[in-house]
C-alpha positions in Angstrom: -1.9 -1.5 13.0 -0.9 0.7 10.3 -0.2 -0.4 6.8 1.2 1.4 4.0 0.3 0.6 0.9 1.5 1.1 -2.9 0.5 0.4 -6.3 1.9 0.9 -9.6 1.9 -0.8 -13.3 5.7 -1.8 -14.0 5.7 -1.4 -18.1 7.3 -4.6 -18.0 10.5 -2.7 -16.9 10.4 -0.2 -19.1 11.6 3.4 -19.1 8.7 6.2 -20.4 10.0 9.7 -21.1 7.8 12.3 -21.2 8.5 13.0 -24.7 7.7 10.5 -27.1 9.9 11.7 -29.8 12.6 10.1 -28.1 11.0 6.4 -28.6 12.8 6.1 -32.0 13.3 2.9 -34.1 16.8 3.6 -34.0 16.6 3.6 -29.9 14.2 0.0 -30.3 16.6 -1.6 -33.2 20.1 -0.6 -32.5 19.5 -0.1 -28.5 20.8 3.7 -29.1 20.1 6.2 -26.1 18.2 9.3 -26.9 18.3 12.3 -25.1 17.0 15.9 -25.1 17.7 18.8 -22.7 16.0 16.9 -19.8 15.3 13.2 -20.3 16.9 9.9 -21.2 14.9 6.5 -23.2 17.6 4.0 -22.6 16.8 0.1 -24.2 18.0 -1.9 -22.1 17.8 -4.3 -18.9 16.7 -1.9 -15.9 16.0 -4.6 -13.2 18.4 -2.5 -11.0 17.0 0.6 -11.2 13.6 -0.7 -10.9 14.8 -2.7 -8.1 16.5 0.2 -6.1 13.6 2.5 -6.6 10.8 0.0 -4.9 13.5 -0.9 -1.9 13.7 2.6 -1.2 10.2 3.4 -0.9 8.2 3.6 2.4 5.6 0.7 1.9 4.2 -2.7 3.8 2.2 -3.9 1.4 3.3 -3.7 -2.8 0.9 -4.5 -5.5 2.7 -4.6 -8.7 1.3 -5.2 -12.2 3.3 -5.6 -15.8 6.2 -7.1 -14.2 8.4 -9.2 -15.6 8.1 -12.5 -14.1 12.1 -13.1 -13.8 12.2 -10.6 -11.7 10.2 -12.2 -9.1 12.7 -14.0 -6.4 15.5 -10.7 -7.2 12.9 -8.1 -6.8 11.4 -9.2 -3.3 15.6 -10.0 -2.3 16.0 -6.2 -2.5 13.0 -5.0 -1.1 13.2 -7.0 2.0 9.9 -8.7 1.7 8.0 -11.5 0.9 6.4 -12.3 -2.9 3.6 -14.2 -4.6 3.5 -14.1 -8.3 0.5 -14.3 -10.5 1.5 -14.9 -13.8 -0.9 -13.3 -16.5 -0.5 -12.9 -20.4 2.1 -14.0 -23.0 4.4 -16.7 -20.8 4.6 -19.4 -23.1 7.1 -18.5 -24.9 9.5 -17.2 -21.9 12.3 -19.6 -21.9 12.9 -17.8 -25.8 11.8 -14.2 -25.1 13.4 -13.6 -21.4 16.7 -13.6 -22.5 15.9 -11.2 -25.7 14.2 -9.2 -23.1 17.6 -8.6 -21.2 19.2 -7.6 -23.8 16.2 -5.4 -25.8 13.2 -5.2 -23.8 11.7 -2.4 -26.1 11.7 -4.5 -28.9 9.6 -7.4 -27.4 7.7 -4.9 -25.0 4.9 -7.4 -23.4 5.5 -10.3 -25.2 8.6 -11.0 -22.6 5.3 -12.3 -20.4 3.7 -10.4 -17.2 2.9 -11.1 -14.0 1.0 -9.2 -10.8 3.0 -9.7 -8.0 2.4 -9.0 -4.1 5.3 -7.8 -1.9 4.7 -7.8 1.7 6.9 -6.5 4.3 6.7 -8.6 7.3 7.6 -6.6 9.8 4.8 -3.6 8.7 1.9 -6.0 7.8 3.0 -9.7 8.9 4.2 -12.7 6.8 2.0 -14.5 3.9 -0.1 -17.4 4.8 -1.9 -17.8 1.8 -1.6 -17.1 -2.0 -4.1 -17.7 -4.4 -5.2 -17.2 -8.0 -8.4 -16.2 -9.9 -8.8 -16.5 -13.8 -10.4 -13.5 -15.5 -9.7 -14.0 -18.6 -7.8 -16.6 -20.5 -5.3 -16.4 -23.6 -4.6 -14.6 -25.8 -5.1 -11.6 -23.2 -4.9 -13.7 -19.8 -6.1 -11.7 -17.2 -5.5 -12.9 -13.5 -6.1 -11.6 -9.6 -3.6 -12.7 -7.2 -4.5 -12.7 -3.7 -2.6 -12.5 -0.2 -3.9 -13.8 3.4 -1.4 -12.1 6.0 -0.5 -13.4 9.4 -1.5 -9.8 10.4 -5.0 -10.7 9.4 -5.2 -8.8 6.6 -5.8 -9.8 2.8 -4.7 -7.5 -0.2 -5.3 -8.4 -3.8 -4.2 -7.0 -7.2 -5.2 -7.3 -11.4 -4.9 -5.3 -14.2 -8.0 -5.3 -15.9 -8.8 -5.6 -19.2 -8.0 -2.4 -21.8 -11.6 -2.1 -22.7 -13.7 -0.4 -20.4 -16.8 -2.8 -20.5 -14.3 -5.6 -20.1 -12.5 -4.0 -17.5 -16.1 -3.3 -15.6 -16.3 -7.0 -15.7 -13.3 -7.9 -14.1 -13.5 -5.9 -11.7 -16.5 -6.7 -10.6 -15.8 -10.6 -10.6 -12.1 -9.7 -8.9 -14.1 -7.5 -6.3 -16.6 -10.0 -5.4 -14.1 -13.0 -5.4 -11.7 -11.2 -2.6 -14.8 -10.0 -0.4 -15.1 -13.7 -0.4 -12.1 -15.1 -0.2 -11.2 -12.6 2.4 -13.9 -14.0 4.7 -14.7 -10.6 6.8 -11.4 -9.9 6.9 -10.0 -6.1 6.3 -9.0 -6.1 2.7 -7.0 -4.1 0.4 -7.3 -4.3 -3.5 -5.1 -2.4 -5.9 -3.9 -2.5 -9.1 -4.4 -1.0 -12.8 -7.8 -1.3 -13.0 -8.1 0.7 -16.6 -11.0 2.4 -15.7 -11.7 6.5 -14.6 -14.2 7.1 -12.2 -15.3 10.4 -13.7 -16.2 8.0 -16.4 -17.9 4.9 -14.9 -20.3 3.9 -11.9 -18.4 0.9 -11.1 -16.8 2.5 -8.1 -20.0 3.7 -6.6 -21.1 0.4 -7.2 -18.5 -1.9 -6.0 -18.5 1.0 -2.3 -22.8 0.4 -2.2 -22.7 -3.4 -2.9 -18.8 -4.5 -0.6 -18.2 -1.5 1.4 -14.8 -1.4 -1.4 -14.0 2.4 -1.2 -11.8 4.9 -2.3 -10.6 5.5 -5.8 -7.9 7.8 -6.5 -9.0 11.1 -8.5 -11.5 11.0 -11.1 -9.2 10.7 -14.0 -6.7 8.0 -12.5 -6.8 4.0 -13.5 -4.6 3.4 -10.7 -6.4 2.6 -7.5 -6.2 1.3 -4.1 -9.8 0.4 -2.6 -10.1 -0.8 1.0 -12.7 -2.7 3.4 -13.1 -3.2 6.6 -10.2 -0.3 7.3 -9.6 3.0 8.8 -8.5 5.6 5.6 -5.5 7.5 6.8 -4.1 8.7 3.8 -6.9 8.3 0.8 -4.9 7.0 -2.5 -2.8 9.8 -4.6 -0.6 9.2 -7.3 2.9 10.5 -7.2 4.2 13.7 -9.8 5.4 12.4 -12.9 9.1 13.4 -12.1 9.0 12.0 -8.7 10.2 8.2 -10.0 13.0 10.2 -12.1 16.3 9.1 -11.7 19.6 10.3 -12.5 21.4 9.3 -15.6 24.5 10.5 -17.3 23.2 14.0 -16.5 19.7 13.8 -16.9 16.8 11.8 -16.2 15.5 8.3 -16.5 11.8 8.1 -15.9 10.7 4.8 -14.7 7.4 3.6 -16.1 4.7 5.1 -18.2 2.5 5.0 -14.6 3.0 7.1 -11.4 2.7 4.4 -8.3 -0.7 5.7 -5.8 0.0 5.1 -2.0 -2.0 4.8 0.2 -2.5 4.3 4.3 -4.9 2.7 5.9 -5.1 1.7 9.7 -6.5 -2.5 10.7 -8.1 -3.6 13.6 -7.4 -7.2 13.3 -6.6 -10.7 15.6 -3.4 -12.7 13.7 -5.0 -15.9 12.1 
């Protein structure tokens, strides 16, 4: 069985042009749109956009980080899959920010609330049987793993570690460990932001040595997609910047301040 696989850090929704001039208090106030020669920064709600862009990728298997957690039941609608949500920091205050958030998500940035979620196509890699949390870090900077069982047999995971690279080191090494465990010998896939480069840390060789967890994506990337107990197909690679582009009012919207990695991997497994 093949699986395709994608990961990529949301921005809670957000739009990142490659030129930060246009990020201007004006834009984040008074929800103007700025423009130069080739790009757009809108403020505003871009759930559709968002939501058309992940529906018409080629994936079985989403792992999704900074997203907003209202987004959730509409998001998976679209795709055509299956969720599970793991919500992470600054939720306790959604039923106030959410709806600021539609209206000005620039201005309130994360403090909408996050979430990782899982998508899952069922028909590429097999409905979910089980969801489960794990608790890296707790408020003010809560810090989750969510993890997936498949019927497929196969179990993928996600987090966005912590900013701080010795923090960061930690939690991935707890999340690692965790769903080798959880998984039970099962292949597993586990994605996500993981804030850290490997040209710059030994965590990867360590985490490959000690669980068999291998391949990062190049040595400068914090966006990875490590896998164990399957076949590498297609080793992770993150997308060109103007590749999740999209047309507006002449130019471009940029979706994100990350480029989503893919990734392909092939199973050997017996349905659970």
């Amino acid at each position: 069985m093949e699986i395709g696989v994608i990961t990529w850090n949301l921005f809670h929704g957000r739009d990142a042009p490659p030129n930060p001039a246009l990020f201007t208090w004006r834009s984040r106030i008074l929800r103007r749109t700025e423009r130069n020669h080739a790009h757009v920064q809108v403020n505003r709600d871009l759930s559709a956009a968002f939501f058309e862009f992940l529906a018409g990728m080629a994936w079985d298997v989403a792992l999704l980080q900074e997203c907003p957690p209202r987004w959730a039941g509409g998001l998976a609608k679209a795709c055509d899959a299956a969720g599970y949500v793991s919500l992470t920091s600054r939720n306790w205050l959604g039923a106030v920010f959410r709806p600021i958030a539609r209206r000005n998500p620039d201005l309130l940035g994360s403090w909408e609330g996050g979430s990782n979620q899982i998508l899952v196509r069922a028909e590429g890699a097999g409905e979910i049987r089980e969801g489960r949390d794990l608790l890296l870090r707790r408020p003010p900077e809560r810090r989750t793993m969510a993890f997936v069982r498949l019927a497929s047999g196969v179990c993928a995971a996600t987090l966005h570690a912590s900013q701080s690279p010795p923090l960061a080191e930690a939690d991935m090494r707890r999340a690692a460990s965790a769903a080798v465990e959880w998984a039970e010998g099962a292949p597993l896939i586990l994605g996500g932001d993981f804030n850290l480069r490997p040209a710059r840390t030994s965590v990867f060789d360590e985490l490959e040595e000690r669980l068999d967890l291998r391949r990062p994506t190049g040595p400068q990337s914090i966006d990875h997609i490590l896998g164990r107990g399957l076949e590498i197909l297609e080793g992770p690679s993150a997308w060109a910047p103007e590749k999740r582009d999209m047309p507006f009012d002449g130019r471009a919207l940029r979706l994100s301040d990350h480029s989503p990695v893919t990734a392909r991997f092939r199973a050997v497994v017996r349905p659970g």
